[in-house]
MDTraj code that builds the backbone (N, CA, C; nanometers):
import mdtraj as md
import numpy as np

residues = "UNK UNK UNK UNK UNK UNK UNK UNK UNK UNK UNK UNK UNK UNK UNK UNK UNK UNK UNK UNK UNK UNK UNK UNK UNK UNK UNK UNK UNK UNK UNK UNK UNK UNK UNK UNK UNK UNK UNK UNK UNK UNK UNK UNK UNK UNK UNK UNK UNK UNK UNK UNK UNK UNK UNK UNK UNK UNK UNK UNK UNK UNK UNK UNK UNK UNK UNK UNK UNK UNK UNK UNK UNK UNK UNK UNK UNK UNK UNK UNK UNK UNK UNK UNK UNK UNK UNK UNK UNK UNK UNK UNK UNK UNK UNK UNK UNK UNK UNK UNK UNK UNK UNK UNK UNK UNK UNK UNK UNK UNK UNK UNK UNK UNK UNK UNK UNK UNK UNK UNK UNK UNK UNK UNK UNK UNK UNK UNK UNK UNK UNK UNK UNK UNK UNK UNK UNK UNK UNK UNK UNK UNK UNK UNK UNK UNK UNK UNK UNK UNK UNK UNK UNK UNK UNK UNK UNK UNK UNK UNK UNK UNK UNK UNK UNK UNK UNK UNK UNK UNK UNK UNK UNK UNK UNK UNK UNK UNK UNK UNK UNK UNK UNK UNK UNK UNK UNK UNK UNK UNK UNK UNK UNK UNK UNK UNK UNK UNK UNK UNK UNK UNK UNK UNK UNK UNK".split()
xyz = np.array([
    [-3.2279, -0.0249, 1.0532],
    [-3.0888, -0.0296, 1.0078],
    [-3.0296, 0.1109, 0.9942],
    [-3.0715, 0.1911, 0.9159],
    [-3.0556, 0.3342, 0.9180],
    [-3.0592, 0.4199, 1.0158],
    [-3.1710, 0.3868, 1.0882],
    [-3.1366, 0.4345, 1.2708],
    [-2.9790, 0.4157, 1.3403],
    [-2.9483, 0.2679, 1.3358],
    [-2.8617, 0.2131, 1.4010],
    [-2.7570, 0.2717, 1.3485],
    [-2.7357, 0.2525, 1.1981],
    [-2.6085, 0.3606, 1.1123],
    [-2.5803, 0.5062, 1.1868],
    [-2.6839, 0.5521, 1.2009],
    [-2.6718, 0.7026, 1.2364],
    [-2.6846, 0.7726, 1.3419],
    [-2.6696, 0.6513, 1.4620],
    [-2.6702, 0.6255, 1.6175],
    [-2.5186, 0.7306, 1.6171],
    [-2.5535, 0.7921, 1.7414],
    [-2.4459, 0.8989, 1.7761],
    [-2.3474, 0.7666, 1.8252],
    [-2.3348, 0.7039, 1.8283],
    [-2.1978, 0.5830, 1.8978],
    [-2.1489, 0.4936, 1.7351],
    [-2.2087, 0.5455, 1.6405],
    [-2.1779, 0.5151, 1.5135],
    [-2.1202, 0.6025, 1.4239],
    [-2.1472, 0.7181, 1.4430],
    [-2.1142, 0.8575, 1.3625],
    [-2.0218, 0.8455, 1.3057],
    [-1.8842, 0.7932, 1.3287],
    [-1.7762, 0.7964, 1.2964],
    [-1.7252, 0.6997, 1.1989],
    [-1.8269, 0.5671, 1.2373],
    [-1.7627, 0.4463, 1.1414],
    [-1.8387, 0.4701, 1.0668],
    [-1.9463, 0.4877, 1.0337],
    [-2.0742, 0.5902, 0.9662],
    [-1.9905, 0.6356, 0.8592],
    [-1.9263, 0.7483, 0.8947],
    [-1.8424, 0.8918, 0.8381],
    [-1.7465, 0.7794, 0.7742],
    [-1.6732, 0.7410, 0.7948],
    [-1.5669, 0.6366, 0.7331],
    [-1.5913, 0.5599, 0.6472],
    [-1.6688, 0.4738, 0.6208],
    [-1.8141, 0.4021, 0.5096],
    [-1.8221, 0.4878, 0.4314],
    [-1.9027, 0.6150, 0.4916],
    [-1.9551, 0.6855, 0.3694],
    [-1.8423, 0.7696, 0.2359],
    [-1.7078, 0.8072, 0.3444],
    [-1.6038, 0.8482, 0.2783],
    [-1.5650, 0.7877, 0.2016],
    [-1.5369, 0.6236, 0.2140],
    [-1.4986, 0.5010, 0.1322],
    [-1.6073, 0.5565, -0.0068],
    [-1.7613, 0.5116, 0.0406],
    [-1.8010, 0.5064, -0.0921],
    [-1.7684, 0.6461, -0.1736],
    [-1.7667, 0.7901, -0.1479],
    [-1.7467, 0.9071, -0.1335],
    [-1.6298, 0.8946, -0.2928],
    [-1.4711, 0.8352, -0.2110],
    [-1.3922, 0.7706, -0.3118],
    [-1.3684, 0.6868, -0.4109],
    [-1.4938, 0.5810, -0.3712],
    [-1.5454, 0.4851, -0.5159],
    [-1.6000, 0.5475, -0.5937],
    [-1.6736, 0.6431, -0.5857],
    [-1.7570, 0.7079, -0.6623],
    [-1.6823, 0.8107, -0.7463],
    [-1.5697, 0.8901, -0.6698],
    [-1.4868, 0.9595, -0.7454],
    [-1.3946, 0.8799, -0.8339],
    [-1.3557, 0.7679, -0.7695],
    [-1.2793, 0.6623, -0.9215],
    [-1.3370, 0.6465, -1.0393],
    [-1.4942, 0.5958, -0.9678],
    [-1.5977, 0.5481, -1.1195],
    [-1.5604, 0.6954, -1.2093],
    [-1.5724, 0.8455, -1.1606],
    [-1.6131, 0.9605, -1.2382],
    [-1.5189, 0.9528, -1.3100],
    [-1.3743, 0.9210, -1.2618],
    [-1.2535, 0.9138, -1.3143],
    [-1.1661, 0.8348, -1.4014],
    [-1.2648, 0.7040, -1.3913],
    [-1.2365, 0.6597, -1.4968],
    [-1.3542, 0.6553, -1.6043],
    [-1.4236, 0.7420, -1.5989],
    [-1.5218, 0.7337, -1.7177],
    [-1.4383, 0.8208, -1.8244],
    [-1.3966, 0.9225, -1.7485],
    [-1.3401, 1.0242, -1.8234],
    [-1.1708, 1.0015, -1.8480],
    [-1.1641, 0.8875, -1.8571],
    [-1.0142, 0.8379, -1.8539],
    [-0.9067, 0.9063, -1.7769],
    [-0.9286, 0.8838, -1.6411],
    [-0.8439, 0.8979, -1.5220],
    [-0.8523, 0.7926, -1.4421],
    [-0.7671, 0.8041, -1.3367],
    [-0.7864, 0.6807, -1.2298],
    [-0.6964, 0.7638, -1.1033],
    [-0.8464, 0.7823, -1.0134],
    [-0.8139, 0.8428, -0.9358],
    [-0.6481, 0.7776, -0.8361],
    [-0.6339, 0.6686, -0.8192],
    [-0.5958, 0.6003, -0.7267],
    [-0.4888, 0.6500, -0.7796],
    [-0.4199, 0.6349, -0.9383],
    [-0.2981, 0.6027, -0.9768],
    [-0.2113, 0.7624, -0.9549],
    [-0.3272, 0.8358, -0.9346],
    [-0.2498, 0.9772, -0.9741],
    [-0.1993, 1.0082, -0.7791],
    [-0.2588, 0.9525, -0.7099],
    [-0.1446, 0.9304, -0.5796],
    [-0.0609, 0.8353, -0.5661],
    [-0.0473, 0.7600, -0.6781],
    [0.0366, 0.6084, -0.6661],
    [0.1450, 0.6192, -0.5982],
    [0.2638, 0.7296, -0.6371],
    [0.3996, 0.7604, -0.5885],
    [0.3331, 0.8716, -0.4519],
    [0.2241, 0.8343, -0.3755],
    [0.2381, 0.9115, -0.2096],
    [0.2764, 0.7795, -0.1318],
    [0.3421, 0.7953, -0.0852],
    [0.4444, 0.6604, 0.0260],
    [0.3966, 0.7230, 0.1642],
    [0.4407, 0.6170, 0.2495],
    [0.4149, 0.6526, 0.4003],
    [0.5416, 0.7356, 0.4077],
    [0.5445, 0.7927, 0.5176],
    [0.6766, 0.9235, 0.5151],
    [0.7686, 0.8378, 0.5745],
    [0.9633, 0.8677, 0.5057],
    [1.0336, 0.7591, 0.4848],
    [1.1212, 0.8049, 0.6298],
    [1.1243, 0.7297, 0.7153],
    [1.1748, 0.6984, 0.8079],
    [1.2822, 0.6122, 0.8803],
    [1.3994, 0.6636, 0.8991],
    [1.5011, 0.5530, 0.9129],
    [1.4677, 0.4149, 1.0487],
    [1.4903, 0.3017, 0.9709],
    [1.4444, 0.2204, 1.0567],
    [1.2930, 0.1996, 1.0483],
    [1.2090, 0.2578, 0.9737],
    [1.0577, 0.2250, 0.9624],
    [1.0367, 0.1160, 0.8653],
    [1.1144, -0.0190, 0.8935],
    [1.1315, -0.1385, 0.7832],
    [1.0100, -0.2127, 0.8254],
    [0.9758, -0.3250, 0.7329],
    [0.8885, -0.3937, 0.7512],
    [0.7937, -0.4294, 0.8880],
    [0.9022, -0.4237, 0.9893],
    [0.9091, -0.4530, 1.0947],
    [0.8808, -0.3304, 1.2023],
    [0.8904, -0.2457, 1.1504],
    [0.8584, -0.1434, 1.2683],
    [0.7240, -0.0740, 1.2249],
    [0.6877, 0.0314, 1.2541],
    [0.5100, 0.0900, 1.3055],
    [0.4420, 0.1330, 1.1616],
    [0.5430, 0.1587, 1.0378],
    [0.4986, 0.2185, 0.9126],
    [0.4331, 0.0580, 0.8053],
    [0.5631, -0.0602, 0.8529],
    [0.5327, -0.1561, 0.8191],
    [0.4359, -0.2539, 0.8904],
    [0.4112, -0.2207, 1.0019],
    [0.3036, -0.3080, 1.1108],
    [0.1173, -0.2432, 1.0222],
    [0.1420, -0.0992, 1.0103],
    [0.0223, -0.0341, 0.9969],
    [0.0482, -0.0575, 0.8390],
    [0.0910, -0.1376, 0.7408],
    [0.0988, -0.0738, 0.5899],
    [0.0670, 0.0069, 0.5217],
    [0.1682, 0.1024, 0.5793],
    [0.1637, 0.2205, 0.5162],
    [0.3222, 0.2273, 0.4391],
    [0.4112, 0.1090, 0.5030],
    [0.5350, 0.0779, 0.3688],
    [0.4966, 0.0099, 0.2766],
    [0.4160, -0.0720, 0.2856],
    [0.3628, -0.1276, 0.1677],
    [0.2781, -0.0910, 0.0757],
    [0.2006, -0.0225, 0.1012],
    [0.0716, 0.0518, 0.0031],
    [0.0795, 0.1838, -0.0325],
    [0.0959, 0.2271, -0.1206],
    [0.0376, 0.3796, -0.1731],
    [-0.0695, 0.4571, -0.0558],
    [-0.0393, 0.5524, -0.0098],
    [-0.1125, 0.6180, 0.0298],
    [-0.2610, 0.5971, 0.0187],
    [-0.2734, 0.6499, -0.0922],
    [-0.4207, 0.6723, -0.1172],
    [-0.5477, 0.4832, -0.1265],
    [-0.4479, 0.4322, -0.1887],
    [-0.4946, 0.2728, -0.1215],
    [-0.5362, 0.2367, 0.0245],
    [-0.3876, 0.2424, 0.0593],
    [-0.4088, 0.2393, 0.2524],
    [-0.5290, 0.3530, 0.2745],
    [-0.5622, 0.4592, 0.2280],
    [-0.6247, 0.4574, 0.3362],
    [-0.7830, 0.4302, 0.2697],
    [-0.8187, 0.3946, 0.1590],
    [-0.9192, 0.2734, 0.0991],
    [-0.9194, 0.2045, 0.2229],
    [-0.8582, 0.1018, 0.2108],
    [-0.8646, -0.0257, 0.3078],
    [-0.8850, 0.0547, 0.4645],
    [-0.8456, 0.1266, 0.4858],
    [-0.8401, 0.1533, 0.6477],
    [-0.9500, 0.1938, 0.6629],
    [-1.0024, 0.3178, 0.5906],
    [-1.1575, 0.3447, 0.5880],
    [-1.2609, 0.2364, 0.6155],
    [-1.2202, 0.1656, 0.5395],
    [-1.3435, 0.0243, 0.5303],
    [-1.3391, -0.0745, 0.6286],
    [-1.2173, -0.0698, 0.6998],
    [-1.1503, -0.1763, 0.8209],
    [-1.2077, -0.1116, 0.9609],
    [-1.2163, -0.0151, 0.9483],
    [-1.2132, 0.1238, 1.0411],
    [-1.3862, 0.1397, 1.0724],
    [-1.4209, 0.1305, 0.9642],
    [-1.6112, 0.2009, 0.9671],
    [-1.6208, 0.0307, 0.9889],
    [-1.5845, -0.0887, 0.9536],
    [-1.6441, -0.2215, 0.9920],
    [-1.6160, -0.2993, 1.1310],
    [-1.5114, -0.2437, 1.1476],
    [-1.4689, -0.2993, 1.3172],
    [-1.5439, -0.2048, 1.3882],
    [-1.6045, -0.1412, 1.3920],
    [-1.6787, -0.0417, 1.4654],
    [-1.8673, -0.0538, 1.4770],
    [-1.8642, -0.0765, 1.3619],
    [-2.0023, -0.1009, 1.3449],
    [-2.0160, -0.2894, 1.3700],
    [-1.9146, -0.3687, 1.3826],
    [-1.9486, -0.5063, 1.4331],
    [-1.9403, -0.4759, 1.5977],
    [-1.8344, -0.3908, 1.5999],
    [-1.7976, -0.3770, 1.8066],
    [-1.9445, -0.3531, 1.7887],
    [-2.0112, -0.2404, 1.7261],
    [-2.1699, -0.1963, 1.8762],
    [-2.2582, -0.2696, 1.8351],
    [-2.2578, -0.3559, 1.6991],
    [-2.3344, -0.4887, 1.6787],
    [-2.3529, -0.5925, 1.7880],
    [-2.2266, -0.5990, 1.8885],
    [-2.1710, -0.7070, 1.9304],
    [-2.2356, -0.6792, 2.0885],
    [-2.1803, -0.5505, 2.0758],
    [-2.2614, -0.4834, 2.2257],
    [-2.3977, -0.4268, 2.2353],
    [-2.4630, -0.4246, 2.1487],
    [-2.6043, -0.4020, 2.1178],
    [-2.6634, -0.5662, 2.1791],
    [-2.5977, -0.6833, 2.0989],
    [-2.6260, -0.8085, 2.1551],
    [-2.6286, -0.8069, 2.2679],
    [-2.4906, -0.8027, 2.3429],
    [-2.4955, -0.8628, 2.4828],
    [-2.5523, -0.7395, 2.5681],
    [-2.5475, -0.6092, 2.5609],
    [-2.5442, -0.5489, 2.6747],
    [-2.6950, -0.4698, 2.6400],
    [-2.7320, -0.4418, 2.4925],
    [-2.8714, -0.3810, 2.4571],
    [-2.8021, -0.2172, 2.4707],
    [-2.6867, -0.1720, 2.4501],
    [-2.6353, -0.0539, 2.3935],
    [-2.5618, -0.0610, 2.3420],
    [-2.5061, 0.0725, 2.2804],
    [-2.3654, 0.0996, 2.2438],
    [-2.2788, 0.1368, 2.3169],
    [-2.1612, 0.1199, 2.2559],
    [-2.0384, 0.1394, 2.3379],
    [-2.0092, 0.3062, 2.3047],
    [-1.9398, 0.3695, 2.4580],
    [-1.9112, 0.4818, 2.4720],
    [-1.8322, 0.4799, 2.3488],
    [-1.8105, 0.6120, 2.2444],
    [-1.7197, 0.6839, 2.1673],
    [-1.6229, 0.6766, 2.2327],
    [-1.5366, 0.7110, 2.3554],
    [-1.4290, 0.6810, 2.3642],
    [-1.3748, 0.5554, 2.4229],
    [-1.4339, 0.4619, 2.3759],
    [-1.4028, 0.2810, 2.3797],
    [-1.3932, 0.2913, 2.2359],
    [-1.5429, 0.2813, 2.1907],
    [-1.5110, 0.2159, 1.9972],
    [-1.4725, 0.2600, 1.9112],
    [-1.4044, 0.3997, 1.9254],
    [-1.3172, 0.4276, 1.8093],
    [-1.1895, 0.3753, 1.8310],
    [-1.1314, 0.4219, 1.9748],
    [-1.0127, 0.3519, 1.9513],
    [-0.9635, 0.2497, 1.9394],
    [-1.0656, 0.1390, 1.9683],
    [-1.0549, 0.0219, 1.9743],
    [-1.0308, -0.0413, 1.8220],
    [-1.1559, 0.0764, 1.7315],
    [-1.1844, -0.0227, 1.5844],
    [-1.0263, 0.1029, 1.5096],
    [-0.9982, 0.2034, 1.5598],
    [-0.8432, 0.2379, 1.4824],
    [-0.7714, 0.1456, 1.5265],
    [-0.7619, 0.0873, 1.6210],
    [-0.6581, -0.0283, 1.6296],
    [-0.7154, -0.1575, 1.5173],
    [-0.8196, -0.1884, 1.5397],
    [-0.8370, -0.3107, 1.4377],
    [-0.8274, -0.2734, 1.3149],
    [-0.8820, -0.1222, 1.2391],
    [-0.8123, -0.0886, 1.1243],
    [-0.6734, -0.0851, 1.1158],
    [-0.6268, -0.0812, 1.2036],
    [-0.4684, -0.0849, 1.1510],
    [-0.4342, -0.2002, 1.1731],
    [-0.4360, -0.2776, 1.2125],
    [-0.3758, -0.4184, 1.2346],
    [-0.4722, -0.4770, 1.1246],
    [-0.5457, -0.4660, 1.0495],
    [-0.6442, -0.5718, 0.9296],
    [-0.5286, -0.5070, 0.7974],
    [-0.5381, -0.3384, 0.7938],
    [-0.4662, -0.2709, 0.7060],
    [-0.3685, -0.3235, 0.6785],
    [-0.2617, -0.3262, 0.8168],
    [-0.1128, -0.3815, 0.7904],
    [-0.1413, -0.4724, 0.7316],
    [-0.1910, -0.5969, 0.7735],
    [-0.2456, -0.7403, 0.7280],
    [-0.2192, -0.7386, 0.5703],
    [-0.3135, -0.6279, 0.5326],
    [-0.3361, -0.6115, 0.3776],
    [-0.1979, -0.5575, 0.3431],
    [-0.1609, -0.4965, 0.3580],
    [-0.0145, -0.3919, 0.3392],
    [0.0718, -0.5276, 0.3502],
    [0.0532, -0.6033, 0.3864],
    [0.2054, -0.7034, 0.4036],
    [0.1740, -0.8068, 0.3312],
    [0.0234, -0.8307, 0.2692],
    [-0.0078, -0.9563, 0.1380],
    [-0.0142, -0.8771, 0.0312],
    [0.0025, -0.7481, 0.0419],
    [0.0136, -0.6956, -0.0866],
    [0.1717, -0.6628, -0.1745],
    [0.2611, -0.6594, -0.0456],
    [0.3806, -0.6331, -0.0265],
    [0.4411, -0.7320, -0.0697],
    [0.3701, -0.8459, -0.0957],
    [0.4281, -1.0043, -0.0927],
    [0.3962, -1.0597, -0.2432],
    [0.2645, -1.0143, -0.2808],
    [0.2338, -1.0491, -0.3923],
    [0.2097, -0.9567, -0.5576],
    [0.2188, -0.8402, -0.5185],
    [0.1734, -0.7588, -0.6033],
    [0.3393, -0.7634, -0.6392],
    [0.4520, -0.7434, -0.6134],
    [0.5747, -0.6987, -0.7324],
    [0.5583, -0.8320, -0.8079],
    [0.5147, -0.9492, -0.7649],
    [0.5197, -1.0619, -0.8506],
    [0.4256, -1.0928, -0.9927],
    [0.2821, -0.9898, -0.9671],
    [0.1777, -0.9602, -1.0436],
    [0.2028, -0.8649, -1.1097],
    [0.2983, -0.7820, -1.0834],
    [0.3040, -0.6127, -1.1859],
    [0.4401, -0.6987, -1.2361],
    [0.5429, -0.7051, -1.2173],
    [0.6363, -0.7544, -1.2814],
    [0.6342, -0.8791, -1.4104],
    [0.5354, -0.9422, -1.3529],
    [0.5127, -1.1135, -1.4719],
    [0.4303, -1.0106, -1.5871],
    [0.3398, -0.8469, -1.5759],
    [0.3011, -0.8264, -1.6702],
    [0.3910, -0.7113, -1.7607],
    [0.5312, -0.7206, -1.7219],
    [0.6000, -0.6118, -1.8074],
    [0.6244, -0.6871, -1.9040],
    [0.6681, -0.6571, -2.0166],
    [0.7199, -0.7141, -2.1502],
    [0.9100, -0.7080, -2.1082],
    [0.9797, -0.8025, -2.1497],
    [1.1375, -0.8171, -2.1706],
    [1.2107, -0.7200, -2.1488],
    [1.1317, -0.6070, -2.1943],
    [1.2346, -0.5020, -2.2240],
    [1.1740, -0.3566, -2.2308],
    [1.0265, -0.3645, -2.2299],
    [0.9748, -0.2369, -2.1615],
    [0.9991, -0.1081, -2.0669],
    [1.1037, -0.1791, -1.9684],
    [1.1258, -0.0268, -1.9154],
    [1.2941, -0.0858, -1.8468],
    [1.3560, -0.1410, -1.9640],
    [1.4971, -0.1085, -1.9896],
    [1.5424, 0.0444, -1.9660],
    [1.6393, 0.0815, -1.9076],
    [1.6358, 0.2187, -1.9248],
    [1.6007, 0.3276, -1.7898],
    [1.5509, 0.2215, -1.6686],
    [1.4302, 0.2734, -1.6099],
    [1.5155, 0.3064, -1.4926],
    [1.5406, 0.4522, -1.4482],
    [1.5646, 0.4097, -1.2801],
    [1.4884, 0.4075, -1.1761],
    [1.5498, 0.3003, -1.0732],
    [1.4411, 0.2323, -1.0240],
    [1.5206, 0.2731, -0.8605],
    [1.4459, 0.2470, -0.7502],
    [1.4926, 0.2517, -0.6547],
    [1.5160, 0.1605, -0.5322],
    [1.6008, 0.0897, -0.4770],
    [1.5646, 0.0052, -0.3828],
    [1.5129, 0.0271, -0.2554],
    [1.3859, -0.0453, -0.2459],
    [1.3206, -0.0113, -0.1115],
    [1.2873, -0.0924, 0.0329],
    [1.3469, -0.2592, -0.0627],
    [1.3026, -0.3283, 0.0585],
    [1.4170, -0.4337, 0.0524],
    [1.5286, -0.4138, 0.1312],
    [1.6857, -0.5189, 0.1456],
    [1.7660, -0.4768, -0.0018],
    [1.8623, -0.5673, 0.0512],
    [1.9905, -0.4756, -0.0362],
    [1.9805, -0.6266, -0.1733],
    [1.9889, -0.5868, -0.2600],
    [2.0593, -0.6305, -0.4063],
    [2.1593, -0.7300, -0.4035],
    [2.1768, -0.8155, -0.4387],
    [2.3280, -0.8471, -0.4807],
    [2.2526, -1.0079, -0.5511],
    [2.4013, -1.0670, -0.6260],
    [2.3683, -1.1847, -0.6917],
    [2.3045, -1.3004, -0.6278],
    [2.1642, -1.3176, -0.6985],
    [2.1571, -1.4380, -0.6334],
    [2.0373, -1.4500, -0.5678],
    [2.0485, -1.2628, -0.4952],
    [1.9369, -1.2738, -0.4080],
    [1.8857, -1.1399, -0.3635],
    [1.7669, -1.1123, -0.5202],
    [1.7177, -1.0151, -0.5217],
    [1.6468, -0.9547, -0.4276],
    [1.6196, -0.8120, -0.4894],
    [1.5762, -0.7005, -0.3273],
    [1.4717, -0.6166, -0.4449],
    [1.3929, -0.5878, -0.3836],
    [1.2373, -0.5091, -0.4390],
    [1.3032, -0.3433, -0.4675],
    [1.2410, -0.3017, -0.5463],
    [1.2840, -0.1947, -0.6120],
    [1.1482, -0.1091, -0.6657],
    [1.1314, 0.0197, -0.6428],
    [1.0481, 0.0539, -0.7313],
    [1.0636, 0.1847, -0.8624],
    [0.9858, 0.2577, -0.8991],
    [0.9652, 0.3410, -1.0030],
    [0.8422, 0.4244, -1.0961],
    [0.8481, 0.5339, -1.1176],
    [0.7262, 0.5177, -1.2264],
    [0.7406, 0.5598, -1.3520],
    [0.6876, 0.4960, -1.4119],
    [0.6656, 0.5148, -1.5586],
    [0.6404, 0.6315, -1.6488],
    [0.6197, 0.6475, -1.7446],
    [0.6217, 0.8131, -1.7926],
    [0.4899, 0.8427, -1.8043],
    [0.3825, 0.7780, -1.7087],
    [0.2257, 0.8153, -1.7183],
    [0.2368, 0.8024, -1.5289],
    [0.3634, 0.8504, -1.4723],
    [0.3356, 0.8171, -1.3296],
    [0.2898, 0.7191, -1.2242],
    [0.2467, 0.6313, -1.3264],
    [0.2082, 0.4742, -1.2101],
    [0.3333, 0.4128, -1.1786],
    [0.3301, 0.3979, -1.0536],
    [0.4061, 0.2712, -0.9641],
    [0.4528, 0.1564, -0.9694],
    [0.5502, 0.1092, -1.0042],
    [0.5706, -0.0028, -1.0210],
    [0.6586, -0.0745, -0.9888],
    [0.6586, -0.1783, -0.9177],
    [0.7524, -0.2553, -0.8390],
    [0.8114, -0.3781, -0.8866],
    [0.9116, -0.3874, -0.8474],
    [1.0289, -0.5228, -0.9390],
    [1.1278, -0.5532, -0.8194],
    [1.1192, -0.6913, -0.8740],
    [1.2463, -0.7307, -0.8229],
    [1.4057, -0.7519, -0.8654],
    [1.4958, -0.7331, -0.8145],
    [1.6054, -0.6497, -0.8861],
    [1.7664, -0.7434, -0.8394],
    [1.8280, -0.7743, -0.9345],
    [1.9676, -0.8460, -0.8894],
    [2.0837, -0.7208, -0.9269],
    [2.1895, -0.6786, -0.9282],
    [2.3207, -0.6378, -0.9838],
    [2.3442, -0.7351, -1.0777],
    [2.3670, -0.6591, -1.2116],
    [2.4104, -0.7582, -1.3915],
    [2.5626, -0.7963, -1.3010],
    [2.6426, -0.7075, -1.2125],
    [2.8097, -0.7524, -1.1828],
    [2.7553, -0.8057, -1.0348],
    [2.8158, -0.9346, -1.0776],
    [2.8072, -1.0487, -0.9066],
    [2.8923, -0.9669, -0.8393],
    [2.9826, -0.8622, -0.8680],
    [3.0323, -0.7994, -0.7599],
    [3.0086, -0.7178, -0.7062],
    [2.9339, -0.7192, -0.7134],
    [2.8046, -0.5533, -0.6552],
    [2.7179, -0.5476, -0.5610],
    [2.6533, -0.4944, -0.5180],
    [2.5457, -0.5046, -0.3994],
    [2.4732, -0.3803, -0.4154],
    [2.3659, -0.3961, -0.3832],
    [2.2771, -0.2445, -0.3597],
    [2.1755, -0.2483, -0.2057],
    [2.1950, -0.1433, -0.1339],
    [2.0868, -0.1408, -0.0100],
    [2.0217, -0.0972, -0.0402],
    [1.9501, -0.0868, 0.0654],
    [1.7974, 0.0112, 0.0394],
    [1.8318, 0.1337, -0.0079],
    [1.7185, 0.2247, -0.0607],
    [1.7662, 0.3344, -0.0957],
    [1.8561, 0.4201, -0.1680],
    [1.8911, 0.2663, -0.2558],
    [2.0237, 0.3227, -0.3740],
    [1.9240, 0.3158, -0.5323],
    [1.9719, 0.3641, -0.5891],
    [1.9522, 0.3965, -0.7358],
    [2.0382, 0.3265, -0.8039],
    [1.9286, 0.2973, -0.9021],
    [1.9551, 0.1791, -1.0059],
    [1.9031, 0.1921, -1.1418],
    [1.9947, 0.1325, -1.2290],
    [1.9501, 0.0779, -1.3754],
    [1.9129, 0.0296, -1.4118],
    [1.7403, -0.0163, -1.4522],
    [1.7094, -0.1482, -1.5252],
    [1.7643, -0.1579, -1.6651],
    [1.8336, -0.3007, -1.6793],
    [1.9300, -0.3048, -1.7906],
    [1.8344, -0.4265, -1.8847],
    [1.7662, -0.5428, -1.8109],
    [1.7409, -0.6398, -1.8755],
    [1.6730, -0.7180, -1.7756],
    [1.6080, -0.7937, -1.7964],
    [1.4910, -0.8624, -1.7871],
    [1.5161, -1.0438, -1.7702],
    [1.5550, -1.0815, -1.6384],
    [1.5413, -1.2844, -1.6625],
    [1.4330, -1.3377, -1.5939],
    [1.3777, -1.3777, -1.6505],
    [1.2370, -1.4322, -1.5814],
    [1.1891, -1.3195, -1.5429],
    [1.1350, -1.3553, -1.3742],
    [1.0501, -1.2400, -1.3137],
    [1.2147, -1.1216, -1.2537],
    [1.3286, -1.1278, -1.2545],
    [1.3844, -1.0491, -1.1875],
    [1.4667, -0.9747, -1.3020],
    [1.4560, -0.8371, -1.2985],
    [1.5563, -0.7307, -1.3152],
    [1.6838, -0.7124, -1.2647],
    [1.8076, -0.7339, -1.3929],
    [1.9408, -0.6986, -1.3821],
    [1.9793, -0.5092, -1.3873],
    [2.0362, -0.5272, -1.3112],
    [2.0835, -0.3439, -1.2312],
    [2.1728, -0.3086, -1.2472],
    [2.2418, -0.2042, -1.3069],
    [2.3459, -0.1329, -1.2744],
    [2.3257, -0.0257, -1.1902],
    [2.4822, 0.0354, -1.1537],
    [2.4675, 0.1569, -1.0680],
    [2.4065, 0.3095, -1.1412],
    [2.3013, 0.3860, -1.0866],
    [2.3118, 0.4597, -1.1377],
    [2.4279, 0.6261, -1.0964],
    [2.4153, 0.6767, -1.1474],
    [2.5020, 0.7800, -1.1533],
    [2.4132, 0.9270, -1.1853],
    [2.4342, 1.0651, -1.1216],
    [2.3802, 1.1921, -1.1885],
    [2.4927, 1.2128, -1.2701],
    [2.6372, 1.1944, -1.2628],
    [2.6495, 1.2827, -1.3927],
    [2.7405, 1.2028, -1.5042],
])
top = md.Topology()
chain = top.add_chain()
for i, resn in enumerate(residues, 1):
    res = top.add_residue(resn, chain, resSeq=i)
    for name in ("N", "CA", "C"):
        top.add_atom(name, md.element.get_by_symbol(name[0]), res)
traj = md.Trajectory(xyz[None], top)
């Protein structure tokens, strides 16, 4: 097994595995000592790109959906496992490995397409899990930003922010005035709290 790990046609998904654990191990240190590695990149985003919506290459690869330092958790592990099943697979049928320049690029493509995968169920479910655990009125006060469709009554649009310990946190967000609207990328007021969605005003610098 350890042979096969450290097969020159493995090196890489090898290296990717080991980096993963590399970063588990720096979380455990980090939260012994009350840190968390993950949270202190929480606010690194994929770089913001006009037109890089759900739908185009930032949102295909989730890297709009996930924190940086998450994505590349998951990609590491997507990345070192599609690689090490490809020369599993070709060890079977053919009794080698596959050339380095077949199975890496092959398993960066399956890391990114498993990643996105993850990036777009996380995108879907996590503002619904961080939001059901705020309290009423906890971060009243808060400006927040819209990041995914525009605002208006009726028919909220995802918003995010962080808190005064820097973690991330995502909501879903209406305008308190039905006559209002917000797109992406506008700034906002959390005013109040109905159910799972946040009422918004405009914000303002001065």
């Amino acid at each position: 097994m350890l042979s096969f790990l450290l097969a020159h046609g493995n090196v890489w998904f090898s290296a990717g595995l080991a980096l993963l654990l590399l970063l588990a191990l720096l979380e455990m240190l980090c939260l012994i000592f009350g840190l968390n590695l993950l949270a202190l990149f929480g606010d690194v985003d994929g770089p913001e790109i006009a037109g890089a919506g759900p739908s185009g290459l930032l949102g295909f690869t989730g890297l709009k959906s996930l924190p940086f330092a998450i994505w590349l958790v998951f990609f590491l592990g997507t990345f070192g496992l599609s690689g090490l099943i490809l020369n599993t697979l070709s060890s079977t049928v053919v009794n080698g490995l596959l050339p380095l320049v077949i199975s890496v690029p092959v398993a960066i493509a399956g890391g990114l397409v498993i990643t996105g995968r993850i990036g777009r169920l996380w995108h879907k479910w996590l503002p619904q899990i961080q939001t059901s655990a705020l309290g009423a009125e906890s971060f009243a006060g808060q400006v927040a930003r819209i990041t995914v469709g525009t605002a208006s009554k009726g028919s909220p649009a995802e918003a995010t922010f962080s808190d005064e310990f820097g973690q991330k946190h995502f909501v879903m967000v209406e305008p308190a005035d039905e006559h209002l609207s917000f797109s992406q990328h506008s700034q906002v007021i959390l005013v109040d709290k109905h159910q799972s969605i946040w009422m918004v005003i405009p914000y303002s610098e001065h």
